[in-house]
C-alpha positions as CSV (number, residue, x, y, z in Angstrom):
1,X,-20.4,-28.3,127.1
2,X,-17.7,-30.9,126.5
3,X,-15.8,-29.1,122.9
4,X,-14.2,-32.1,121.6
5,X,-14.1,-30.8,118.1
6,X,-11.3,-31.6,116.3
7,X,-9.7,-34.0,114.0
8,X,-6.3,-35.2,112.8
9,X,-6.4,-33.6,109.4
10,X,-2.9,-34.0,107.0
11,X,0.2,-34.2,109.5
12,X,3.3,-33.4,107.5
13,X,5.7,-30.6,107.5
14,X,4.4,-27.7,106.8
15,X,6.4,-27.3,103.2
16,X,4.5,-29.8,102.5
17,X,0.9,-28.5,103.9
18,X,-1.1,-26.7,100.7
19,X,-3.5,-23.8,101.9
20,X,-6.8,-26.1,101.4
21,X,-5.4,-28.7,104.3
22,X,-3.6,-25.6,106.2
23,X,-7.2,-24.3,106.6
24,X,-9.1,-27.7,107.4
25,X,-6.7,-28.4,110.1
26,X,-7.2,-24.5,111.7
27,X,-11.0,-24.4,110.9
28,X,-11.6,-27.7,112.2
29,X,-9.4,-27.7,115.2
30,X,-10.0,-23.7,116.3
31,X,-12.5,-21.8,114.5
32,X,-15.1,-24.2,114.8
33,X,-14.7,-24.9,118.7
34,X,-14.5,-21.2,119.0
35,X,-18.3,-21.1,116.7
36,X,-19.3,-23.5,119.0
37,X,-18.1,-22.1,122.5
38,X,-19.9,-18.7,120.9
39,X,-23.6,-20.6,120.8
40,X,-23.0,-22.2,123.9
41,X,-22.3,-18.7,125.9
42,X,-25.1,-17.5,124.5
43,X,-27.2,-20.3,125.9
44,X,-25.4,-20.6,129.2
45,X,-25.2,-16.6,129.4
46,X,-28.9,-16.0,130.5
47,X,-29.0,-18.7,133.3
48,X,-25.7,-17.2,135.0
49,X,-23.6,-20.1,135.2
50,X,-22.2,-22.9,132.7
51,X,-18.9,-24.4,131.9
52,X,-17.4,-25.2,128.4
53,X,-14.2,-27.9,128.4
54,X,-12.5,-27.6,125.2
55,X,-9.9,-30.4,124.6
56,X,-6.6,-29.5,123.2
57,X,-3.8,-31.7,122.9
58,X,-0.8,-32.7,124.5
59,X,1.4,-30.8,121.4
60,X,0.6,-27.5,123.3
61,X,3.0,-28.9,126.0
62,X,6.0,-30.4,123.5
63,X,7.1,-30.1,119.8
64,X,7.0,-32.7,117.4
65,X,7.8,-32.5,113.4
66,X,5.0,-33.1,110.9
67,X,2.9,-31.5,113.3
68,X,3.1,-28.1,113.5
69,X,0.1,-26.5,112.0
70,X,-2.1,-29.0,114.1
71,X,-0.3,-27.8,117.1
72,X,-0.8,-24.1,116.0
73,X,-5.0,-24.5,116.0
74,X,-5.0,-26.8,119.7
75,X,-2.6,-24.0,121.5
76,X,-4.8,-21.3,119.6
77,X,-7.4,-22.8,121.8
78,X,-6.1,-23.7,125.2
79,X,-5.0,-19.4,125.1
80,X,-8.5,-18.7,123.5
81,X,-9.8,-21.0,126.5
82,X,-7.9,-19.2,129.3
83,X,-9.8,-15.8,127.3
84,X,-13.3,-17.5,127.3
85,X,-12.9,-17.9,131.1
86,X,-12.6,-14.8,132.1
87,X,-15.3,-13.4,129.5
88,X,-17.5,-16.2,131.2
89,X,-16.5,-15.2,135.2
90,X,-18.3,-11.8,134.8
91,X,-21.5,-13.3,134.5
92,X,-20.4,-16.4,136.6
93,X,-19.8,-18.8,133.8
94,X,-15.8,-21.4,133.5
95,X,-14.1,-22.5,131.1
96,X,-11.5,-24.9,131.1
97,X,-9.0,-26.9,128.4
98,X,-8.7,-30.4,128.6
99,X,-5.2,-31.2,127.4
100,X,-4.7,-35.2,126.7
101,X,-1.6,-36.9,125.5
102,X,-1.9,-40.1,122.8
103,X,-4.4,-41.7,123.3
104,X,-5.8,-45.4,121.3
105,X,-8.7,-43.7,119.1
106,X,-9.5,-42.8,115.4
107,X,-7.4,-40.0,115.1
108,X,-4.4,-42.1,113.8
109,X,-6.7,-43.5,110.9
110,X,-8.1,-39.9,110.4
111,X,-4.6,-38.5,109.9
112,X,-3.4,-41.3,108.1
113,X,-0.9,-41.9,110.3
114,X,0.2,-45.9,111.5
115,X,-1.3,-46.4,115.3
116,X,1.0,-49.6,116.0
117,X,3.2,-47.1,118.5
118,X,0.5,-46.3,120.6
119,X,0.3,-50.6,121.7
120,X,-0.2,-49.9,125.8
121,X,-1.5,-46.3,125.3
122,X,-4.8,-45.5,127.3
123,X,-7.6,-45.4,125.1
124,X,-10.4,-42.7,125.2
125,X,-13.1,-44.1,128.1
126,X,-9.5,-44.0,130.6
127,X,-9.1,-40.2,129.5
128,X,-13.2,-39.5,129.6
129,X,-12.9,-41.0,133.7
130,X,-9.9,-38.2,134.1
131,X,-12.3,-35.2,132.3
132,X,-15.0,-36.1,134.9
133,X,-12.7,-33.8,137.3
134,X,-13.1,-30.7,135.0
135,X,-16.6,-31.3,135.5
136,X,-17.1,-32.1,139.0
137,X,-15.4,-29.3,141.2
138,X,-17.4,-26.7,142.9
139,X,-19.2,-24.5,140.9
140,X,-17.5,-21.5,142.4
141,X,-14.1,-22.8,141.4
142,X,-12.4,-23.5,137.8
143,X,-10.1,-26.0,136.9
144,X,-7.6,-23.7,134.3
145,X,-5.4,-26.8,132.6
146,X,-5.8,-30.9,133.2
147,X,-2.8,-32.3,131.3
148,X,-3.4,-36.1,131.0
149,X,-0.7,-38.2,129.7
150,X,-0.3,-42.5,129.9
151,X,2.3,-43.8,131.7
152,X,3.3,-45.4,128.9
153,X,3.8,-41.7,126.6
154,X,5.8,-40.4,129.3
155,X,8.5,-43.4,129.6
156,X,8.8,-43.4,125.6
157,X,9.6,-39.7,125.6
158,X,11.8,-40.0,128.3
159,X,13.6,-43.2,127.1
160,X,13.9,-40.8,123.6
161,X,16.1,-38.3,125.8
């Protein structure tokens, strides 16, 4: 199962975050890929073997303002991934998170948030070729972590320095 369950939800600083958007961003970002990775054991469970990747997000790895709650519910579930893998080993089942940096997609326009910055930024079918790897390895390994970043993100942050 590829958990890409998530959405932008209100980015802002969290004295500015009400309860009703506090809980969309969690619920939509954590509990619900956690609901989902629950059926998908219990499918995969019976057979022996299976693999869930659950994409995070690259805010797991570096701190930004505005997005802090957001950031809370992905590294709730790259730890709750690390958790679900060994659950899943003792019947021979992986788990793995899937942790990309910007990407060009909707989430900019789901957030409400301008998407002019992310001009040269890879767009979703260049991270999609990268996930094939947590896929494709030998079903008696697991792939813990793939952080993905663009070229492009990593000489902006570092340029920001």
């Amino acid at each position: 199962m590829i958990n890409n369950h998530g959405a932008g939800g209100k980015i802002a600083e969290v004295e500015n975050m009400d309860d009703a958007s506090i809980e969309k961003t969690l619920d939509v970002n954590l509990s619900s890929a956690i609901k989902g990775c629950r059926e998908a054991v219990r499918t995969m469970k019976p057979r022996g073997k299976g693999l869930i990747v659950n994409v995070s997000s690259a805010c797991v790895r570096h701190a930004w303002a505005s997005w802090s709650v957001y950031t809370a519910a992905k590294a709730g579930l790259v730890n709750f991934t690390r958790c679900l893998c060994v659950e899943m080993a003792k019947w021979g089942g992986r788990a793995t998170s899937f942790i990309p940096g910007a990407a060009r997609t909707n989430f900019c326009a789901a957030a409400g948030i301008d998407d002019g910055w992310l001009e040269g930024y890879p767009g979703a079918a260049e991270f999609a070729r990268s996930l094939v790897h947590c896929i494709d390895i030998p079903e008696n390994c697991v792939m813990e972590e793939l952080n993905i970043w663009g070229t492009r993100q990593i000489k902006n942050m570092m340029t920001a320095l």
